[in-house]
C-alpha positions as CSV (number, residue, x, y, z in Angstrom):
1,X,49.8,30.7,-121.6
2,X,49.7,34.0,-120.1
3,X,49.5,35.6,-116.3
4,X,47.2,38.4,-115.8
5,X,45.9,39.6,-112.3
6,X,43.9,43.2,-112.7
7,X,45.4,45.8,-110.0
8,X,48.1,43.0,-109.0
9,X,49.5,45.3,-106.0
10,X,46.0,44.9,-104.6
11,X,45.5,41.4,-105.4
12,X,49.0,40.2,-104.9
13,X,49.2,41.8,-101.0
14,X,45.7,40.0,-100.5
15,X,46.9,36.7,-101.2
16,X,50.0,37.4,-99.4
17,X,48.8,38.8,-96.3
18,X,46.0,35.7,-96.5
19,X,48.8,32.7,-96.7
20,X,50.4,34.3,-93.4
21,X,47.8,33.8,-91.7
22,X,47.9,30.7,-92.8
23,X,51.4,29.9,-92.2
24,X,51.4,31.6,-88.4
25,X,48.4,29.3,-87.5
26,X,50.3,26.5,-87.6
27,X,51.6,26.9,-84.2
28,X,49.2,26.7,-82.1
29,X,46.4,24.8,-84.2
30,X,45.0,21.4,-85.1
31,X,46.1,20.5,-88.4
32,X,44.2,18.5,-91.2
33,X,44.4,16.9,-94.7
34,X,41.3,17.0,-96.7
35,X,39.6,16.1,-99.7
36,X,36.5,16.4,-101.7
37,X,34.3,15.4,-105.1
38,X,31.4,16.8,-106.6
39,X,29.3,18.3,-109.5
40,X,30.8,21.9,-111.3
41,X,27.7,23.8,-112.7
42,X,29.4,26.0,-115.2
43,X,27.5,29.4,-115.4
44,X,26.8,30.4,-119.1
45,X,29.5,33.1,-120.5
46,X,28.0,36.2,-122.4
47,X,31.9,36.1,-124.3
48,X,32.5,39.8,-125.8
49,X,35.3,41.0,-127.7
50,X,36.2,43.1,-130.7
51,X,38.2,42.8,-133.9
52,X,41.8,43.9,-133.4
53,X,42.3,45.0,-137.0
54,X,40.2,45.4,-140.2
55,X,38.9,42.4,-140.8
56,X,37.2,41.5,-144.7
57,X,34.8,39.0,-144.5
58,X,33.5,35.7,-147.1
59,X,30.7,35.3,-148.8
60,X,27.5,35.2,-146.4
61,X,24.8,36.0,-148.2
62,X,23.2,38.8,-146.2
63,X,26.8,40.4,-145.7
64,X,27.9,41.0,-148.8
65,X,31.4,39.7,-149.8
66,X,33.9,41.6,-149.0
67,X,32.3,43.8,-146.5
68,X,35.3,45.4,-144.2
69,X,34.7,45.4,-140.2
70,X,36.9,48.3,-138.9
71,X,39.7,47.2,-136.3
72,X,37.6,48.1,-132.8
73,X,34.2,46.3,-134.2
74,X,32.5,44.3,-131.4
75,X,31.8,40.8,-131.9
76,X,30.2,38.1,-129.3
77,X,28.4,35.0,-128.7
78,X,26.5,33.3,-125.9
79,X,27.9,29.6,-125.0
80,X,26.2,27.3,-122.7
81,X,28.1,24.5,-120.7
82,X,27.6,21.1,-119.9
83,X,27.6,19.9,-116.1
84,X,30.8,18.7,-115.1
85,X,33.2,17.5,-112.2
86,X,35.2,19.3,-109.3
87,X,38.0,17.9,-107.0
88,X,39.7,19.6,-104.4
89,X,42.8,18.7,-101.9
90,X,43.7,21.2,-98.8
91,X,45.8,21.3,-95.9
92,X,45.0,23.5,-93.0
93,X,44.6,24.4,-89.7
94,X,41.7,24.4,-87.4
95,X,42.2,27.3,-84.2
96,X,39.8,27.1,-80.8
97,X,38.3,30.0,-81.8
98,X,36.2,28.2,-84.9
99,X,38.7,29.8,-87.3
100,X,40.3,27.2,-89.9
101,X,42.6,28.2,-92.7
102,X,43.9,26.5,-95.3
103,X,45.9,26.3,-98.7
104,X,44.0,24.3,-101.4
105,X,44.4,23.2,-105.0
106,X,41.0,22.7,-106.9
107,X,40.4,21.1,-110.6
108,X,37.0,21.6,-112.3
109,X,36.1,20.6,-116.1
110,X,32.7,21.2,-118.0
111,X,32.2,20.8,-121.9
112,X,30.3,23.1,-124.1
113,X,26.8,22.1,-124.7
114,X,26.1,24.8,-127.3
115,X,27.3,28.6,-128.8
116,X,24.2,30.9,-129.8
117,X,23.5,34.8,-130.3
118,X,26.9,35.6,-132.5
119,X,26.6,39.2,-133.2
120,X,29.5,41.6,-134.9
121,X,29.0,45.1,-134.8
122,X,26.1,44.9,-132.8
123,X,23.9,42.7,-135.3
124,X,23.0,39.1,-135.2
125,X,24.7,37.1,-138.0
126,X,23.4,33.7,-137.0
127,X,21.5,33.7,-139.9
128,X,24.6,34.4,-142.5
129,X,26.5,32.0,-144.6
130,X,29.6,30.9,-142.3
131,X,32.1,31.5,-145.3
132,X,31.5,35.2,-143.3
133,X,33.7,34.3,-140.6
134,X,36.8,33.6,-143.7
135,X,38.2,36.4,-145.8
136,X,37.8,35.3,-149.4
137,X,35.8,32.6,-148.8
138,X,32.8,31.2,-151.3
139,X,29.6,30.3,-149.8
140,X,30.0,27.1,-147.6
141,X,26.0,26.4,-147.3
142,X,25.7,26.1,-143.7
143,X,24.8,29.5,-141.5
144,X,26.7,30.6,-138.8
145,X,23.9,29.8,-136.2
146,X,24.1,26.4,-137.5
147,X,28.1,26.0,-137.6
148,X,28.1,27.5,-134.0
149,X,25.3,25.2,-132.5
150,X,27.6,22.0,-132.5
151,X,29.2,23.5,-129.4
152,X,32.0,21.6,-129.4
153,X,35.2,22.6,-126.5
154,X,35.4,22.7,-123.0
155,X,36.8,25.2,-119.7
156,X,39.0,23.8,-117.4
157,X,40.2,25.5,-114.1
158,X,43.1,24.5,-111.8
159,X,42.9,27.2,-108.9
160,X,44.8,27.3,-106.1
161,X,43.4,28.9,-103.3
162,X,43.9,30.1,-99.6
163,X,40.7,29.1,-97.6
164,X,39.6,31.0,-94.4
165,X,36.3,29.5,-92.5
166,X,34.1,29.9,-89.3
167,X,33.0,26.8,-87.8
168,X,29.8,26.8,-86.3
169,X,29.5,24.8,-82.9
170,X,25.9,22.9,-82.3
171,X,27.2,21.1,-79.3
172,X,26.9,17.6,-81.0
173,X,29.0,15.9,-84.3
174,X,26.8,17.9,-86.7
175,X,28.0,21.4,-87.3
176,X,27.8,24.3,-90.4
177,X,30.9,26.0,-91.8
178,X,31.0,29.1,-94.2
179,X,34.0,30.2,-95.8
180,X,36.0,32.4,-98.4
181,X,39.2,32.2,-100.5
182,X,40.9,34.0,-103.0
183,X,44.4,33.0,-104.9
184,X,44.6,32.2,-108.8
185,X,43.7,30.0,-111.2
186,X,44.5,29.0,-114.7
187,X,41.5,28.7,-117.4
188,X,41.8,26.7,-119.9
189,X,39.5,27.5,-122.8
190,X,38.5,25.6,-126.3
191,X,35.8,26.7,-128.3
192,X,35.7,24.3,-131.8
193,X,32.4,24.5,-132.9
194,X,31.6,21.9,-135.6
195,X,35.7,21.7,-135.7
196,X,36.5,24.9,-136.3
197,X,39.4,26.3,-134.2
198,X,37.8,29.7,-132.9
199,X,39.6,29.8,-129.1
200,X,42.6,27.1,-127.9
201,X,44.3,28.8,-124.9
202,X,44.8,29.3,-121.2
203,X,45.3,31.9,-118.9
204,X,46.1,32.8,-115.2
205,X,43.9,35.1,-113.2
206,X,42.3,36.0,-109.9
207,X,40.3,33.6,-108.6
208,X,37.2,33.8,-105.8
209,X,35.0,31.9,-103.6
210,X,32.5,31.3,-101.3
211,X,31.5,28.5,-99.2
212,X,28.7,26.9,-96.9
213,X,28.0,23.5,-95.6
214,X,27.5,20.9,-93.1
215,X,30.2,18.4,-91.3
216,X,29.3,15.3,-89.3
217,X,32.3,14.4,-87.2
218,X,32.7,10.6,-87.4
219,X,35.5,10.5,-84.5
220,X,38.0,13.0,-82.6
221,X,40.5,12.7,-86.4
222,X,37.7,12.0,-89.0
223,X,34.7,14.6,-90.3
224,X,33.0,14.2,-93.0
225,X,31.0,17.6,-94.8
226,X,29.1,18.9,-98.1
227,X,28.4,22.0,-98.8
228,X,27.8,24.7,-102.2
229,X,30.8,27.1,-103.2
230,X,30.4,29.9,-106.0
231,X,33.3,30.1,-107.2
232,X,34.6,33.1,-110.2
233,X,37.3,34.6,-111.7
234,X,37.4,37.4,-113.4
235,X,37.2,37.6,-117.2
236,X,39.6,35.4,-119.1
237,X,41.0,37.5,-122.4
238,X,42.0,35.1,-125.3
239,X,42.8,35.7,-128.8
240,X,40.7,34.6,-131.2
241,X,42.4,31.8,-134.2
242,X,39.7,32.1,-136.8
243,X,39.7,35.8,-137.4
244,X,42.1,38.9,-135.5
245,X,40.0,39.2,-132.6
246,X,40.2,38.9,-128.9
247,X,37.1,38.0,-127.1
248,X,36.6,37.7,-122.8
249,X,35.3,34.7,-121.1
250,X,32.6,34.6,-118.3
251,X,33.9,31.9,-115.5
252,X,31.8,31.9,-112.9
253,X,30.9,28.4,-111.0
254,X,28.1,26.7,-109.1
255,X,29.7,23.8,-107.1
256,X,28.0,20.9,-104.8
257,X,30.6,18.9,-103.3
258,X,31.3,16.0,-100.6
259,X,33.9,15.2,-98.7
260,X,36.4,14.3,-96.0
261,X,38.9,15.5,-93.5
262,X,41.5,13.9,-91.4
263,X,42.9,16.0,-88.3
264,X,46.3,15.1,-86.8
């Protein structure tokens, strides 16, 4: 596993300056546990990468055996994802003015429905003999389109995330919230297609989001809400296992959730 923020100054002073606020609300506000469930719609990642040494490739047919891909070659593949689940615990703070903040820790998980497009050098190879993705090997009689296509793997993200959100007031129990947070989260990502170790790795990066719902307040301490969050990070970087390559990874959510909130 490995910790990677892009312009980390920046990023880092954001997050701090964000969970003061957080911390110096707690004075004078109303505080709350919450919780929510829901459905994680995982955006499809366009992955791109590039080979980070000559690379010799197998037997595949239309590329002939042997054929040497010069260190810097780019290389990709489309992969498609499965919908999956999203849970989310917070503590935080509501203030008169409509302000709430809070500190939350979020878990979402989608499998891989299916990899397509694989391309090196800027050409499609779906249509090669697989043995082009082993140096040395003999044809294996199954195309890279078709070896790819199993889609199995999965992306997993644990973020954790300081929450900052307006409450609008409709002068009854129903009421609408929008939101943002930024903080970090680790990706996990597995790509096996048909088996085939290609990515098995994680990573820690900056993490964003944006929220907007609806909250029906039961009593005084109970409220419930749903709402939609987009939720990204930016690229993930992993080294590929099958071949010396390192390839980035789209992560970028569509979230419905429901859930609950106990003030105190």
């Amino acid at each position: 596993m490995s910790f990677k923020f892009g312009k980390p100054a920046f990023k880092a002073g954001l997050t701090a300056s964000a969970l003061a606020l957080v911390l110096g609300a707690g004075a004078s506000a109303q505080q709350y546990v919450s919780a929510s469930a829901g459905f994680n719609f995982q955006r499809d990642s366009a992955n791109s990468g590039s080979f980070t040494q000559d690379f010799t490739t197998g037997d595949g047919v239309a590329v002939p055996a042997g054929t040497v891909l010069p260190s810097g070659t780019p290389l990709g593949w489309s992969t498609e994802f499965d919908t999956g689940a999203f849970v989310s615990a917070a503590y935080g703070w509501r203030l008169q003015s409509g302000l709430r903040l809070e500190a939350e820790i979020g878990y979402s998980s989608s499998d891989v429905d299916t990899h397509t497009d694989v391309s090196a050098g800027g050409n499609p190879i779906g249509g090669a003999d697989a043995a082009v993705l082993i140096t040395g090997s003999p044809a294996l009689g199954v195309t890279v389109a078709d070896l790819v296509a199993d889609g199995r793997g999965v992306i997993r993200n644990t973020s954790f995330m300081i929450n900052a959100y307006y409450d609008f007031d409709l002068q009854g129990p129903l009421g609408l919230y929008a939101g943002a947070g930024i903080g970090a989260s680790n990706v996990k990502v597995r790509y096996n297609p048909s088996d085939v170790d290609i990515i098995n790795d994680s990573e820690t990066v900056f993490a964003y989001q944006l929220m907007a719902g609806a909250s029906y307040d039961v009593s005084d301490r109970v409220q419930l809400f749903g709402g939609y969050r987009y939720r990204a990070t930016q690229d993930v970087d992993f080294n590929v296992n099958l071949f010396p390559a390192t390839l980035d990874v789209e992560n970028q959510s569509n979230i419905l959730e429901v859930g609950v909130r106990f003030y105190f």
